[in-house]
Every structure is written in C-alpha cells, then in structure tokens.
C-alpha positions as CSV (number, residue, x, y, z in Angstrom):
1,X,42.2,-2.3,95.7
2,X,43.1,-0.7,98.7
3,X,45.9,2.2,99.8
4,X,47.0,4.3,102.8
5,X,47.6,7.2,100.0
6,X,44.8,9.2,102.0
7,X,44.2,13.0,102.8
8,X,41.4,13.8,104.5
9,X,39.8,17.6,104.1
10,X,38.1,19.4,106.5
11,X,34.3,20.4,107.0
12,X,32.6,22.9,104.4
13,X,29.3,24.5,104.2
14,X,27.7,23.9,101.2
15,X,24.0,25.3,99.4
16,X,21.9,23.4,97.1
17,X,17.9,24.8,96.7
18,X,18.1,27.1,99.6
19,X,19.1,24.7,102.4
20,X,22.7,24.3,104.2
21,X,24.3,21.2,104.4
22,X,28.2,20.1,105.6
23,X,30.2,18.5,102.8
24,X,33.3,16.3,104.2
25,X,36.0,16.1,101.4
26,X,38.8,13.7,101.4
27,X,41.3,12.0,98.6
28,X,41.7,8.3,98.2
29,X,45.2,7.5,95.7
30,X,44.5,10.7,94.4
31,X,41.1,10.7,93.8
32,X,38.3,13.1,95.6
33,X,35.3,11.8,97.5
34,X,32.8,13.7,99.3
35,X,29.4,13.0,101.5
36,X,27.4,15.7,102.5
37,X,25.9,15.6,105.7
38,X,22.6,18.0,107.0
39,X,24.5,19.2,109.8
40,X,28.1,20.6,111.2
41,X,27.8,17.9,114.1
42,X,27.3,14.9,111.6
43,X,30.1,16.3,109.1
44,X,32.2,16.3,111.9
45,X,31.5,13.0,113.1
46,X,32.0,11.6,109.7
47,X,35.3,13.4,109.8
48,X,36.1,12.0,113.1
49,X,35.6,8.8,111.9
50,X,37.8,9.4,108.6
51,X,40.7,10.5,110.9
52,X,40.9,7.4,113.3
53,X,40.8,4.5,110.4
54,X,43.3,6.8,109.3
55,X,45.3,6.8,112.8
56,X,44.6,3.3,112.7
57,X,46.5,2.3,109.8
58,X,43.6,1.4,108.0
59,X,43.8,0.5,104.3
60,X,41.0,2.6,102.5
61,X,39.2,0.9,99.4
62,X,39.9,2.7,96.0
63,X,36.6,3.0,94.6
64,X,34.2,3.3,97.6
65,X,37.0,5.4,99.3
66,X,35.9,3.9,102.4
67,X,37.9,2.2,105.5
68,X,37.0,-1.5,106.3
69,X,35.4,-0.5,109.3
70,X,32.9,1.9,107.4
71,X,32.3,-0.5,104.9
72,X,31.1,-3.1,107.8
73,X,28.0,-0.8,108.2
74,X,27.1,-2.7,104.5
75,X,28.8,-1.7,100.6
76,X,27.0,1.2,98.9
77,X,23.0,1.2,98.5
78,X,22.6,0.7,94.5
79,X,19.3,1.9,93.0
80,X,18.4,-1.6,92.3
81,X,18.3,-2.5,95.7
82,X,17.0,0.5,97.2
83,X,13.9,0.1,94.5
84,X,13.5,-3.4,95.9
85,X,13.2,-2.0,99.3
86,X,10.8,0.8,98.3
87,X,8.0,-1.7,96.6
88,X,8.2,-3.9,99.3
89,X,7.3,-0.9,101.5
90,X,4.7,0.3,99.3
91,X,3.2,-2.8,97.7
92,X,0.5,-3.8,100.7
93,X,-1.0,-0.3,100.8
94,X,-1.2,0.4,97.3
95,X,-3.8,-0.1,95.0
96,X,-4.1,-2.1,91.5
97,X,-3.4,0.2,89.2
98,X,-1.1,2.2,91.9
99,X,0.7,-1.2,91.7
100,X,1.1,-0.9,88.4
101,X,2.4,2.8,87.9
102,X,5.3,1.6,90.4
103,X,5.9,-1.0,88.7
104,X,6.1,0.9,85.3
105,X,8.4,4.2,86.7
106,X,11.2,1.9,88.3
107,X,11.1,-0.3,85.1
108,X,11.7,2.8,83.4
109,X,14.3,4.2,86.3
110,X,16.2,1.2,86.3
111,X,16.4,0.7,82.5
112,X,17.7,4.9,82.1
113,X,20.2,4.0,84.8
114,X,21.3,0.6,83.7
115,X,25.5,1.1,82.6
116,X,26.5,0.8,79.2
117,X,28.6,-2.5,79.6
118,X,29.0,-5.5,78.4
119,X,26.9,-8.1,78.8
120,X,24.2,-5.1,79.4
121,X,20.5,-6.7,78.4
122,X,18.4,-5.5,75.6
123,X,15.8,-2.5,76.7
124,X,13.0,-5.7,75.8
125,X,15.0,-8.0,77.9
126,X,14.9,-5.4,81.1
127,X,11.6,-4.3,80.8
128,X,10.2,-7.8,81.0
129,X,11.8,-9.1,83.4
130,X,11.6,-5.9,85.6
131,X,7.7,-5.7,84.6
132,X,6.7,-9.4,84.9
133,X,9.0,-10.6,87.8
134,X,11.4,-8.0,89.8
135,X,9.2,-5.2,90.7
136,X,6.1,-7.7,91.2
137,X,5.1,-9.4,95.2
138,X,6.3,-12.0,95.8
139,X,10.0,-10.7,94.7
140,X,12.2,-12.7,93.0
141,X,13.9,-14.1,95.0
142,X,10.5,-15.6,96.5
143,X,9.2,-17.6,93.8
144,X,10.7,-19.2,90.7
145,X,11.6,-17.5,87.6
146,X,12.7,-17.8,84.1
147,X,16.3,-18.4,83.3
148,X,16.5,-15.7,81.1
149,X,14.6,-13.7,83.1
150,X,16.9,-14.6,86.0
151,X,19.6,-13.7,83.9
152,X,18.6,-10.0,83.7
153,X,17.9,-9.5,87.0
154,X,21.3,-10.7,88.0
155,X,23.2,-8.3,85.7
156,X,20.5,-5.4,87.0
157,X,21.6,-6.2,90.8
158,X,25.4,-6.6,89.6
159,X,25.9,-3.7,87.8
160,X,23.4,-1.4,88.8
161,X,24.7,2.0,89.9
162,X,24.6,3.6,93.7
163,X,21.9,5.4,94.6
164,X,24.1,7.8,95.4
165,X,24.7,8.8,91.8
166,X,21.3,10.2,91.2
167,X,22.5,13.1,93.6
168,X,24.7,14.3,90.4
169,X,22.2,16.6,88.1
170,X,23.4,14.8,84.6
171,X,21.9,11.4,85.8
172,X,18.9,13.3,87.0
173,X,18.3,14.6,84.1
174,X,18.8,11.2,82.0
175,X,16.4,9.8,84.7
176,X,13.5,12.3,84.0
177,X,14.0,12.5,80.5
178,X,13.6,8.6,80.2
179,X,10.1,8.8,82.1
180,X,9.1,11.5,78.8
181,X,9.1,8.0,77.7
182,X,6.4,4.9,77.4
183,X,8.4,1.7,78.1
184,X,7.4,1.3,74.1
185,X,9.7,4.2,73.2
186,X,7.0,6.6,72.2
187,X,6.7,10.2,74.2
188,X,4.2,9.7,76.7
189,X,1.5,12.1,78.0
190,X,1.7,15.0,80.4
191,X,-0.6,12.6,82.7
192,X,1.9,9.4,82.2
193,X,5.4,11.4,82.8
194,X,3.0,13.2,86.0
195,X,2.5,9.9,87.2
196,X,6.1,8.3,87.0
197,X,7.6,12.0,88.2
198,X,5.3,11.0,91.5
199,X,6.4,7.8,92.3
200,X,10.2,9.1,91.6
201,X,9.8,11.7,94.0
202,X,7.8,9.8,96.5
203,X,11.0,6.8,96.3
204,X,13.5,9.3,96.8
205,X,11.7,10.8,99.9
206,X,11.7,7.0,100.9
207,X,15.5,7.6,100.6
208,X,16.6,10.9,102.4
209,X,13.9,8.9,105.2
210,X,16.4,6.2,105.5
211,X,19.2,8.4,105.7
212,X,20.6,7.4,102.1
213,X,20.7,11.0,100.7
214,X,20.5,14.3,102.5
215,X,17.8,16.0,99.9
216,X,15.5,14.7,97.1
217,X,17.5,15.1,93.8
218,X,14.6,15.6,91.5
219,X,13.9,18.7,92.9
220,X,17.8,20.1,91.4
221,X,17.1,19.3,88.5
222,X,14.3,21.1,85.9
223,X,13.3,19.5,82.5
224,X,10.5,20.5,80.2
225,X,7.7,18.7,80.6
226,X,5.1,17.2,77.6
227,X,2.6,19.4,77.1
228,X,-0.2,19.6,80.1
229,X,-3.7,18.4,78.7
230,X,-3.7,16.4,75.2
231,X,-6.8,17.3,73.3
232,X,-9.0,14.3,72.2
233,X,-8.8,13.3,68.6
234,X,-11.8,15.0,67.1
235,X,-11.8,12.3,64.5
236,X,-12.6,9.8,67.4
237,X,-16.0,11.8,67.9
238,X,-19.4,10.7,67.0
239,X,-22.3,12.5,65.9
240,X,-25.5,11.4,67.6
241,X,-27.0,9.3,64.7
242,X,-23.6,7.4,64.5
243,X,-23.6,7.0,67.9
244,X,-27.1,5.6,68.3
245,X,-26.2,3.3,65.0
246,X,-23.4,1.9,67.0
247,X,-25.2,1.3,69.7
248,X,-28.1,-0.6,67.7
249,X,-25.3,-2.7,65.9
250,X,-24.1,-3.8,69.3
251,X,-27.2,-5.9,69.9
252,X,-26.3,-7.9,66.5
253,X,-22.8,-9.2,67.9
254,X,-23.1,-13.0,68.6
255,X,-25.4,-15.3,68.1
256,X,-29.2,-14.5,69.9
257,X,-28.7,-17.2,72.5
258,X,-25.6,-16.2,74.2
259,X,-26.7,-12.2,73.7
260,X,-22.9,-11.7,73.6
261,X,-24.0,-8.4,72.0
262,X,-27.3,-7.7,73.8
263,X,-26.2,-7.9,77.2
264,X,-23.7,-5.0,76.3
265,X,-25.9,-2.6,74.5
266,X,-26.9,-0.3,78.3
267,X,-23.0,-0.7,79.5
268,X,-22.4,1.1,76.3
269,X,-25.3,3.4,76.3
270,X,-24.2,4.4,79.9
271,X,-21.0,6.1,78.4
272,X,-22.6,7.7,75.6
273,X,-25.7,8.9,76.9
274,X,-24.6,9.8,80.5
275,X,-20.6,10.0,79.7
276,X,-19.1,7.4,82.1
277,X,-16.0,6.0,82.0
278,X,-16.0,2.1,81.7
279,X,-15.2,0.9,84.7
280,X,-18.7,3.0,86.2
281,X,-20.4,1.2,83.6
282,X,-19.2,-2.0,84.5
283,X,-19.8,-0.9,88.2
284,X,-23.1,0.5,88.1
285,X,-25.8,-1.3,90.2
286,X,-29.5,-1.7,90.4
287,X,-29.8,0.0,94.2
288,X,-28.0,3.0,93.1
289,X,-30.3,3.8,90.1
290,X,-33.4,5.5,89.9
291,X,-35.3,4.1,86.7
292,X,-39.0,5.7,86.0
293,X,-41.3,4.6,83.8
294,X,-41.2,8.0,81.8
295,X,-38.7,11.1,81.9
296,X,-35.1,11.3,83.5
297,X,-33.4,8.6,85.9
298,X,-30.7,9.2,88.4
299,X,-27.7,6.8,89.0
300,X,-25.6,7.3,92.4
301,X,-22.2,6.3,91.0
302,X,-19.7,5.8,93.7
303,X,-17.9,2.6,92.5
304,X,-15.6,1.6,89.8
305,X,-14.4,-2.4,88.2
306,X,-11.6,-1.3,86.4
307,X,-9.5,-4.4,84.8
308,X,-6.1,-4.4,86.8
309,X,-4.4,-7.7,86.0
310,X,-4.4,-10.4,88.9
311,X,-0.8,-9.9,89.7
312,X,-1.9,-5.9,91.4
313,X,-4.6,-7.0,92.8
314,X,-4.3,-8.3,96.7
315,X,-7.5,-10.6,95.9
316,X,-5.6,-12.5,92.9
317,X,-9.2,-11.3,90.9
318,X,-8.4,-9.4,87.7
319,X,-10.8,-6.3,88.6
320,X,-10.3,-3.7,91.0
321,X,-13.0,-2.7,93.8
322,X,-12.5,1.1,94.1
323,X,-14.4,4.5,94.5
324,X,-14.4,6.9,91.7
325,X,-11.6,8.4,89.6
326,X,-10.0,11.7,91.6
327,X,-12.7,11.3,94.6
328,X,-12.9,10.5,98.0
329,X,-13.7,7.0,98.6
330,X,-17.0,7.2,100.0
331,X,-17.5,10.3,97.9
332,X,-21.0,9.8,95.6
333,X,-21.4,11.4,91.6
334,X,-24.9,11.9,90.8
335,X,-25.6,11.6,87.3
336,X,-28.8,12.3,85.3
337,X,-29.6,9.4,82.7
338,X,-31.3,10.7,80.1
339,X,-35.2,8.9,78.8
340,X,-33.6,7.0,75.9
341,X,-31.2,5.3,78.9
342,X,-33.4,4.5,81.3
343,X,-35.7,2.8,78.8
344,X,-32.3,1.0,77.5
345,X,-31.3,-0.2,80.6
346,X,-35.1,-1.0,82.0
347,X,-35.1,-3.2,79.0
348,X,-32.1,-5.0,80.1
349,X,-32.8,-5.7,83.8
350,X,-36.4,-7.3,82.1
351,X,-34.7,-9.3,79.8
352,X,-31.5,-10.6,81.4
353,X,-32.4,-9.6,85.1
354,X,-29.5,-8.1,87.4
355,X,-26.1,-9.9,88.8
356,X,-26.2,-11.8,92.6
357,X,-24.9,-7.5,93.6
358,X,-27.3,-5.8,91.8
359,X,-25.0,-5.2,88.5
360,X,-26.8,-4.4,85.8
361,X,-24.2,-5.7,83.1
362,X,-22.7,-8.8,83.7
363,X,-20.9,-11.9,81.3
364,X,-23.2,-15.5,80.8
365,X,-21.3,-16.6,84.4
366,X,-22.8,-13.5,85.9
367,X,-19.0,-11.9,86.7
368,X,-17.6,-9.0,85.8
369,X,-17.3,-7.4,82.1
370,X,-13.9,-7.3,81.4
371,X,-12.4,-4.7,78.9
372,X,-11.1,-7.2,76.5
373,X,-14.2,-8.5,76.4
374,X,-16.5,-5.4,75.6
375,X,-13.6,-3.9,73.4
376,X,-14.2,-7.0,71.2
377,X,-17.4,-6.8,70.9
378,X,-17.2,-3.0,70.0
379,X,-15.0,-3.8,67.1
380,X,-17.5,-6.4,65.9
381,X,-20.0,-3.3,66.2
382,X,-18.6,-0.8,64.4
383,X,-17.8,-3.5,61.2
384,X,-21.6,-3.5,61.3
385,X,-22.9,-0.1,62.0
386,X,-20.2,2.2,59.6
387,X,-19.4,2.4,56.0
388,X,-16.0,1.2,55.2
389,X,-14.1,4.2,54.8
390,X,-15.2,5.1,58.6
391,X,-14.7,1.9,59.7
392,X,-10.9,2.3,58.9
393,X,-11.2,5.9,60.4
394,X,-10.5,6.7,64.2
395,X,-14.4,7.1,64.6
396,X,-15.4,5.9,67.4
397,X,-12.5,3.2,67.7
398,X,-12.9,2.2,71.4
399,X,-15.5,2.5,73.9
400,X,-14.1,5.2,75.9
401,X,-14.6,7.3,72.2
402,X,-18.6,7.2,73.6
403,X,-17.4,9.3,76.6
404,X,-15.6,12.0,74.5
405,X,-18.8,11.9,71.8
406,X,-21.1,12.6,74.6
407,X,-19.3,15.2,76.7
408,X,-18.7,16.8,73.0
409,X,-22.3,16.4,72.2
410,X,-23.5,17.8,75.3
411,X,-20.8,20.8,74.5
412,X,-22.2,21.7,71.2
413,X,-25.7,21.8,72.9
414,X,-25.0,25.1,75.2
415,X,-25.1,23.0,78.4
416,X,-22.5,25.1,81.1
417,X,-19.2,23.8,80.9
418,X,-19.5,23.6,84.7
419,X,-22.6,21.7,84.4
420,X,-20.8,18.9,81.7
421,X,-17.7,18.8,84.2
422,X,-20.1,17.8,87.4
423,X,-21.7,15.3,85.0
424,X,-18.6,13.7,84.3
425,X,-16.3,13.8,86.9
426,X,-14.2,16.1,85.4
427,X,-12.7,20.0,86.0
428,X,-13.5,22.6,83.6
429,X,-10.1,23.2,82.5
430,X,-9.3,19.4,81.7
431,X,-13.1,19.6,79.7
432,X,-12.5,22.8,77.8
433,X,-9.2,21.7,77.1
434,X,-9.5,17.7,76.0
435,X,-13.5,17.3,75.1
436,X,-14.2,21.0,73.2
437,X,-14.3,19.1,70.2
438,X,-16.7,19.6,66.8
439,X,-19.0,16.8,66.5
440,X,-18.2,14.4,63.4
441,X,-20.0,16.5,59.9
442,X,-20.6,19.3,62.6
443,X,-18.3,21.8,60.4
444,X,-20.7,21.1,57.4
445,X,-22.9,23.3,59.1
446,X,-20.9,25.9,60.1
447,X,-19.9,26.2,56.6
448,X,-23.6,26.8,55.5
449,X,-24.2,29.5,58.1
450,X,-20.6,31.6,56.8
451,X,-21.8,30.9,53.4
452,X,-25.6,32.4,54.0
453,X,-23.9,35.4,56.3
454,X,-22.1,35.8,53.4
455,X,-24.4,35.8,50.7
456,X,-26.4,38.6,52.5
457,X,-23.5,40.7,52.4
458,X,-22.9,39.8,48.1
C-alpha cells in the first residue's frame, strides 16, 4: 500500500555500547520508522534523500516506509538471504567440521527467527531441509531437491524476517537463547552454544561489513550462558584392569580372518595408554613413531582423520586431513607411549604391516577407520569383556571413555597436572575441571584408609 501521509523528522544523535551514531526518524500513515546511520553526514544524506521523494510527490510504501526510488536500490535484506550470502562467502575457506558448525548455528538462527504463521513448517521439517540442502554448497538453487524439502525452503525465503530486526534486543535475545539449544531440543554445552555464539557474531560482522547494520547486535544484548567446562561422567571411567579387559576383548570381535577386531586393538590402546583423541589414533603413522624393542616410544602427533561427512569436505572423502585440535597447523605434540604400547602396536605393524602412508590402523581396503566403524566394534567389545550389570552402565561406553580413563588414571597416579595437560593436548583448567575424576572402585579404597585412620583414633 502506498501514501503521501508522510512526516519526515530531523537528525538525532543516538548511544548504544559507547559509540555515537545518527538516527533519521520519519512517519509513514502514521507509523514511525527510523535507520541509524554511523555518521551526521550519512544521516543527513538519508534525510536529504527522504525530503526530495517527498518534494517529488512520491508515494511511500506502508510497511517498508520507503519511496520507490529507495526501494530500486533492492526490498529489505531478510536473514534468510543474508545467511545465504554469508556461507557462500565462507564455505571455500572453511574447514569440515567448521562447515558443519555453520551449517548447525544458521539452522538454529533461522528456525528461532522463523514467524509464527501459517503455513510455518515443523522445527523437524526446517531443520532438515536447512541441514541437508539450504545451508550446504552447491545451494539450492544449484542442484535438485526434494519437494518437500523445496517446500520449506520457499516458506523460509518468503516469510523470513529482515535482517534488520535482529537490531531490536527481544529478537536477540530469542536468537541466543535458541543457540542454549541442540537442534534436538536438549540444552547444549558451554563448548556448543561457544561455538554457535562465534559464527553469529562472525555473520553479523559479515553484515555491518556490507553496510546492512551499523553495529553487531549480539554484543547489546547479555544472556547467561551454560555453565563453562562440563565435568566427565565419572561413571564413564575405567579402572586399569577393566581397561586392559576391554582392550583384550577387542581382539575377539569378528571372525580371525577378517581381524575386524584385531586390527583395532593398538588404535584403541593409543587412547587409553597414551590419551589420544580418535581421530590421532586413526592418524598416527609409522614415520612419526619411535617404537624400541624395550622401554618407552615416542609418537610425533601432528595430524588428525576426523570423520566429517562428504558433503564438508572439499575432496567429497568422508575424513578430514587436519593438524591437531587447538594447534597451529604445522604445530607437533610429542607424546610418550608407554612399554605395554609400543609392544601393542609393534605387534600390529608385524602382523598386518602398515597402510600405502605409513598408518598403522587401517580397514581390510587399507583406507581410513571410520568412527562408525570402530564404535561398532567397541560395543561388540564391551558385551564381551564386562559383567552385565556394567555392560548396561555408562562404563566405558564409547571410545573416547579410554581418553578420559587414562588422563584420570594418570591423575590418580601423582603425575603434574601440567605434565597430563602437555600429554594430552589439553590446558590445566579444562583437565582439572573435566578429567579430575575417581577411577571406577577407586572410592573403595579411600573408604578403607578413613576407616583404618579411624580405628586408630577408637
């Protein structure tokens, strides 16, 4: 609808988080609208601009409160869009799993600011569609896609809201609340909201770049956020007899032929007895490793396989080739292997040998150990190696449960806290704060010592 019903206001300074900016106010059949500007000279030439589609007899629009001439410059950047524009600009340079924690905090934008309307799409409806085939290279509308996922997007680039609107502190808010979210529902970790927060921010810098708003709104607006470092479950911890039970049931997964099991047993030593994460173990490589005949080894780490899903990858190839977690990519983490290792993983390279790189762990094709393939095998494991009542416990569940037993382990054995954190890769306050835990039966014998302290004392 347009009118003539127009009153433009003057030029006003206005404050938001210590910096100045010039808001230019004017009415539209009665209704306000206002655009802030970072200057006096680009207030005024928005003003100027106001006043001649005015002297022109120009009819302004009703709800963008804008002249025809203004609007030729393009209709209102929606978030939708502008989130389009931001992958696209971030996509070649990012890696895997970067790709994917873009990918999971404008799913999770887009669904907080998606318009209770009709028509609106279920929250599963949006987040597939958004996850599998909007915020993915090639876009879509660069390859075929679903009808019904087609159908989502088109009501997301319809009805999504301006950009613009996330200046206004209540749909901040709702924003960053949402990312306190998984895209399940369930409240997500200080590390997870962290993440999603960073590619929020890092958009909406995109944004004020381009000229589409004068500040970064996230900054306005403070919410409480989950709590910093989440203790591991010390149920998941093993003591070292269950640990080196699990590790001996590994090699009974599969038949002896295929050595489905066998081939396994180092990667999984690796994060027990020298606390990697996975993706080193998959990683780790015959020319980085120092293995002697007797007493400690050495293994270089500097690379990691994590599984990434072939639609983040730029090879198409469902691992990642990266440096290590929170390093430098050239950057090198020595890490002692302790006897029991090195003979584990000298027994491997003699029976099965070493991949065409020099990986010691590898699948019967000689690629790469993917996670769902070594978590299945792990379950299989722990059916063999635990009484029932712990295998329906959190002992041990997953692989990375070896990493927490061991940095635990090492822990309870007096070993610097400084020391434990080089070993792993980690900082002393995320150690203290997530792997301090007892080992499993550990408080048995801390009952005994209180009970003979006390006796003494009886």
């Amino acid at each position: 609808m347009k009118t003539t019903d127009v009153r433009i206001w003057g030029v006003r300074p206005k404050s938001r988080q210590g910096k100045d900016t010039y808001e230019v106010r004017w009415t539209v059949a009665s209704r306000e609208i206002s655009r802030s500007r970072r200057t006096k000279g680009l207030a005024d030439k928005l003003r100027a601009q106001l006043l001649m589609a005015q002297e022109n007899g120009e009819q302004f629009d009703t709800v963008t409160g804008l002249p025809p001439s203004m609007e030729e410059q393009g209709p209102l950047l929606t978030w939708y869009a502008f989130a389009l524009k931001y992958l696209r600009m971030k996509w070649p340079h990012a890696a895997p799993n970067y790709r994917d924690e873009i990918n999971e905090a404008l799913t999770g934008v887009t669904k907080a600011l998606a318009p209770m309307r009709s028509g609106r799409p279920s929250d599963e409806g949006m987040q597939r569609a958004l996850r599998d085939w909007a915020f993915v290279l090639p876009g879509p509308d660069e390859r075929d896609v679903p009808p019904e996922a087609r159908a989502v997007i088109d009501w997301l680039a319809k009805n999504s809201p301006p950009l613009a609107d996330l200046k206004k502190p209540a749909v901040m808010r709702g924003v960053l609340e949402a990312l306190k979210l998984k895209l399940n529902g369930e409240a997500a970790s200080s590390e997870t909201f962290k993440r999603k927060r960073k590619v929020l921010v890092n958009a909406l810098n995109y944004a004020t770049e381009l000229g589409e708003l004068d500040e970064n709104p996230v900054h306005g607006v403070a919410v409480k956020k989950p709590p910093r470092v989440v203790p591991v479950d010390p149920r998941v911890v093993a003591n070292p007899q269950q640990a080196s039970n699990l590790l001996g049931a590994v090699s009974y997964v599969g038949g002896y032929n295929r050595a489905r099991g066998r081939r396994l047993v180092g990667l999984f030593g690796g994060m027990y007895y020298a606390g990697m994460r996975p993706a080193e173990a998959v990683g780790v490589a015959i020319q980085d490793c120092h293995l002697p005949n007797e007493g400690w080894g050495l293994a270089n780490l500097h690379r990691t396989r994590p599984t990434a899903g072939k639609k983040w990858t730029k090879t198409g190839e469902v691992h990642d080739d990266r440096g290590l977690k929170n390093r430098a990519p050239e950057e090198v983490r020595p890490t002692p292997l302790p006897p029991v290792l090195v003979a584990m993983w000298r027994e491997s390279i003699d029976t099965f040998g070493t991949a065409d790189d020099g990986r010691l762990f590898f699948n019967e094709r000689g690629g790469l150990v993917g996670s769902s393939t070594y978590s299945r095998v792990w379950t299989e494991a722990r059916e063999f190696a635990l009484p029932p009542e712990l295998v329906a416990s959190p002992l041990a569940d997953c692989p990375y449960d070896l990493r927490h037993s061991a940095l635990s382990t090492w822990l309870n054995a007096g070993v610097d806290p400084t020391e434990v954190a080089e070993r792993a890769g980690n900082t002393v306050e995320v150690l203290l704060a997530r792997y301090a835990k007892c080992l499993h039966g550990r408080h048995v014998v801390a009952n005994q010592r209180i009970e003979k302290l006390l006796l003494e004392y009886a």
